[in-house]
Steps between C-alpha positions, in 0.01 A plus 500: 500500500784698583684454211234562306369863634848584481524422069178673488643797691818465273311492196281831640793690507643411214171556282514868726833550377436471142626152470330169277543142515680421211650109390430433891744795633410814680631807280464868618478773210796698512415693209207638638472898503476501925736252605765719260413838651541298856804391416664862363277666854745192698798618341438858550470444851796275536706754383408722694541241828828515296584846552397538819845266598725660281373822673518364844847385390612791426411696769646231717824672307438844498238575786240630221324437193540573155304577252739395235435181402823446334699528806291263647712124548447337142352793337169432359587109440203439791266644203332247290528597091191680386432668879607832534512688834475837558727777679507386869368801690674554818246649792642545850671232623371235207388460141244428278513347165294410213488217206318459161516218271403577127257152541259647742361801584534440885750726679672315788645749812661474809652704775760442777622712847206774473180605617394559131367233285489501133167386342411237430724347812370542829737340719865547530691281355200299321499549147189556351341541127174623323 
């Protein structure tokens, strides 16, 4: 019984997902126009998850933050090819900083060390997209 709710459930999800049974075998459509623009929104945020430890790197170095990216410990190599981020703000004792991918219209933001967040991110540290 258990095994059974549990392939139904698994099958549920799947069918949720955008998936179909297909020669017996479970396959989830990649192509599809959402799981893409989920997958560029992941990036975007990973990146900037990314820059938030080259940043806390460096001011482990130099007791502040910079807004030049390029002095930042690998340069941009955290960025993944096609997102671009903009000029890192500096406000107060943090930063703020923004990314856009060309495959989605979604802006992802996020701030760090101030009082001040940066739509659409809400919590410090959190990155957040809309």
């Amino acid at each position: 019984m258990k095994r059974t709710m549990m392939m139904i459930g698994t099958s549920l999800l799947i069918a949720a997902c955008g998936g179909s049974k297909a020669d017996g075998a479970y396959k989830v459509d990649t192509a599809s126009a959402e799981f893409r623009e989920a997958r560029v929104l992941s990036r975007m945020k990973m990146d900037l998850l990314n820059l938030v430890t080259t940043e806390e790197t460096y001011f482990n170095d130099h007791m502040k933050y910079t807004a030049n990216v390029k002095s930042l410990a690998g340069g941009l190599g955290f960025l993944t090819p096609g997102n671009s981020i903009s000029p890192i703000t500096l406000v107060g004792g943090g930063w703020t900083a923004t990314i856009q991918n060309p495959n989605t219209r979604q802006v992802c933001a996020i701030f760090v060390g101030t009082k001040t967040p940066i739509p659409p991110a809400t919590k410090e540290g959190v990155p957040a997209c809309r």
